[in-house]
C-alpha positions in Angstrom: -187.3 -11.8 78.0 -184.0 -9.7 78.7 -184.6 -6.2 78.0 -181.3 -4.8 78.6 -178.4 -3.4 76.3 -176.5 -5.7 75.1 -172.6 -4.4 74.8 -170.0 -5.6 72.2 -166.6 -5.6 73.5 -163.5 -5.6 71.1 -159.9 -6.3 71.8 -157.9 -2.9 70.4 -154.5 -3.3 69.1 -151.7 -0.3 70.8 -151.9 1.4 67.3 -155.6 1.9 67.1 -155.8 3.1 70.8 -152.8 5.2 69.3 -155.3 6.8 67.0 -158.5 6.7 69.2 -157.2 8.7 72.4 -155.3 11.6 69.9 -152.3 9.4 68.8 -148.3 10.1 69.4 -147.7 14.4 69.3 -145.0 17.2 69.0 -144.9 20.1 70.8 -142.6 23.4 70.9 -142.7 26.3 72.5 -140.1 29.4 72.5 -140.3 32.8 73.9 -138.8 36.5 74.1 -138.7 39.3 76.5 -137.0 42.9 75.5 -137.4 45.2 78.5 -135.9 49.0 78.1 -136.4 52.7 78.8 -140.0 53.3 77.2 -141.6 50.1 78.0 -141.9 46.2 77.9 -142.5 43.8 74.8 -142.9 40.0 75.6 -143.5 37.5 73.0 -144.5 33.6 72.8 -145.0 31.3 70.1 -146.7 27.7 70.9 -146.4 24.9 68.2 -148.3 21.4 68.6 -148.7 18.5 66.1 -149.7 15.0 65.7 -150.1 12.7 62.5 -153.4 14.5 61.6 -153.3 18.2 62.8 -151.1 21.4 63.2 -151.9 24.3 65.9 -150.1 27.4 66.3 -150.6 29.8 69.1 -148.7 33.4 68.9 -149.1 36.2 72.2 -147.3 39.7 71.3 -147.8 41.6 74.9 -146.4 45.5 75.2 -146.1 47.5 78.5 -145.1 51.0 78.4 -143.4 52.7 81.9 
């Protein structure tokens, strides 16, 4: 009697491997930097998509001299 696991294997199409392992994305990313008398400001916004999801990432940093 064989009392190993037994294992299924499947073949997987390019589009449902697409969709598995997080599928085609989008990404942007932009920034800004004002440096004057008083101080510093520095500013970054991140955008990422795919079919399925949205994420936004904002920073806002401020140095004064």
């Amino acid at each position: 009697m064989n009392l190993g696991h037994q294992v299924e294997t499947v073949e997987i199409s390019d589009a449902s491997l697409d969709g598995i392992s997080g599928g085609l994305a989008v990404g942007g990313s932009g920034g800004l930097f004002l440096e004057t008398s008083i101080g510093d400001v520095c500013g970054d916004v991140v955008v990422a998509g795919t079919e399925s999801d949205l994420s936004l990432g904002t920073s806002l940093n401020a140095a004064t001299r």
